[in-house]
C-alpha positions, 0 to 999 in steps of 0.5 A: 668780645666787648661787652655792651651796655647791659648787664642782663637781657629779659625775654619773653615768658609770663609776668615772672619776666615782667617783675624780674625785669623791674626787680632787677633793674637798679642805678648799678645795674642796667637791663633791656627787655624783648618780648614781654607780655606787658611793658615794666612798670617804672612805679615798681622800679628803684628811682634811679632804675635803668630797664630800657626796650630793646628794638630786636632779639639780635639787639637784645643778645648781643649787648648784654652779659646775662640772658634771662628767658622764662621757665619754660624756656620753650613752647611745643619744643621749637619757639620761645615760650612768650605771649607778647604780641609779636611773631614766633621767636624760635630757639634757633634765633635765639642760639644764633644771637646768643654770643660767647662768654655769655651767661644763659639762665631758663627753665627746663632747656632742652638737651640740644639747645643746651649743647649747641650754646655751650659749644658757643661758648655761653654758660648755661643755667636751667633754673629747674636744676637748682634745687633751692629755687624748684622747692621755692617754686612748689609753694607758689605752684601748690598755691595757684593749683589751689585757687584753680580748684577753689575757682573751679568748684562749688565745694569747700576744699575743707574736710573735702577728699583729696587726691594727690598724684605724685609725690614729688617736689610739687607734689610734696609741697601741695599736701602739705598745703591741703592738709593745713586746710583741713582736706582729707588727702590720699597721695598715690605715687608708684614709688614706695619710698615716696609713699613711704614719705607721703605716709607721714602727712597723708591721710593714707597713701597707694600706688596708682592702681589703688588710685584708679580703683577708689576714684569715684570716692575723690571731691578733689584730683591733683596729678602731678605725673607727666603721664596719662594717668586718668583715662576714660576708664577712670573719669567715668566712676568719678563723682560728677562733681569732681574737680580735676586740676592737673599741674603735670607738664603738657599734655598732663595726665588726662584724657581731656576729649573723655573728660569733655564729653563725661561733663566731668571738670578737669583743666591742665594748669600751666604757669601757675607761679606766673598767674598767681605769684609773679612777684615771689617768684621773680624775687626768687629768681633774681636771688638764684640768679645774683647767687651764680653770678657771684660763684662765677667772679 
């Protein structure tokens, strides 16, 4: 196939996309856009940028070397994660214009839409599996999940009690986060070589049963877990001024009907890189992006 006049197509996704689109764009590098949530500001752009729109996801594919779509790739598993205000993109279009030789970066692609594009021909790259960029990508979550509990909260996070669930990557990185604002921070995790690990920075660590039996004592709740992990059980014996800030994947992990109905605060945040750091993060991914690119010549 005969490559086209772009070097890298953006699609869709949150702010992220909008400043990679503009990141990326130089004298030597040419770059379309489908399905931004907003147009590319030119004042953020290099004085000799080249970013143009593309009139079709079909136009925006087949004319570009790289494919960039947003982590997630998906919403609810069928169609492109993308605010913008157009009609649904779904992935099958999206694979459908995809063309061989391509390369392919997202976050968090589904299995079979990853098989079907490599039986295509195109290299695939999930962000999510890098693991520089998914520990780069915990700080600006760690933050954002921060603000939401300080927007959400009449309290000072400091010497507050905090919850952490999950001591993962994201998990990992937000303790380390509320103990620098002096909170008092408890980690519970099911693993006990994470816990072993939260017990060096924690002020005390458990699995989630010890979380579920000492919930009414937390001012602060992270969950972490991709799993109903704070039931209706749970929200009752909380405080009611308790700020729950769930940063699992969707649906996270608690029962929002019960919390809705218990007055009790607690929002699923999404996106947080996106919302709170859309710039850092695009840098990030530029970097990750141009570091594959360059082991691929």
């Amino acid at each position: 196939m005969e490559y086209p006049q772009y070097d890298y197509a953006v699609i869709g996704g949150d702010m992220r996309q909008v400043y990679l689109a503009e990141e990326l764009s130089s004298s030597q590098t040419q770059v379309c856009h489908y399905a931004l949530m907003t147009e590319p500001d030119k004042r953020r752009c290099g004085p000799d940028s080249q970013i143009f729109a593309a009139d079709s996801l079909k136009g925006a594919c087949s004319t570009s070397r790289c494919v960039i779509c947003p982590i997630p790739l998906s919403r609810g598993g069928a169609y492109l994660n993308q605010s913008a205000s157009l009609e649904d993109v779904s992935l099958v279009s999206i694979l459908t214009a995809l063309q061989p030789r391509q390369y392919f970066f997202a976050g968090c692609i589904p299995e079979n839409f990853r098989n079907f594009a490599v039986e295509k021909g195109v290299s695939v790259f999930d962000f999510m599996q890098n693991d520089t960029l998914a520990v780069y990508n915990t700080i600006a979550t760690a933050e954002g999940a921060i603000c939401e509990a300080i927007l959400r909260s009449s309290m000072n996070l400091n010497q507050s009690r905090c919850a952490v669930l999950g001591y993962g990557k994201c998990g990992a990185t937000l303790v380390s986060y509320l103990k620098g604002m002096f909170c008092r921070v408890y980690t519970f995790c099911n693993n006990p070589g994470k816990c072993a690990r939260a017990a060096i920075v924690s002020d005390d660590t458990g699995d989630i049963e010890d979380f579920k039996k000492g919930a009414k004592d937390f001012d602060f709740i992270f969950n972490t877990i991709p799993a109903l992990v704070i039931s209706s059980d749970t929200l009752e014996v909380m405080k009611p001024s308790v700020t729950i800030i769930d940063i699992a994947s969707a649906p996270g992990g608690v029962d929002y009907q019960a919390a809705k109905a218990l007055g009790k605060t607690a929002a699923l945040c999404p996106g947080l890189p996106g919302k709170y750091a859309p710039s850092s993060s695009a840098k990030a991914l530029k970097k990750s992006i141009e570091n594959i690119l360059s082991q691929k010549k």
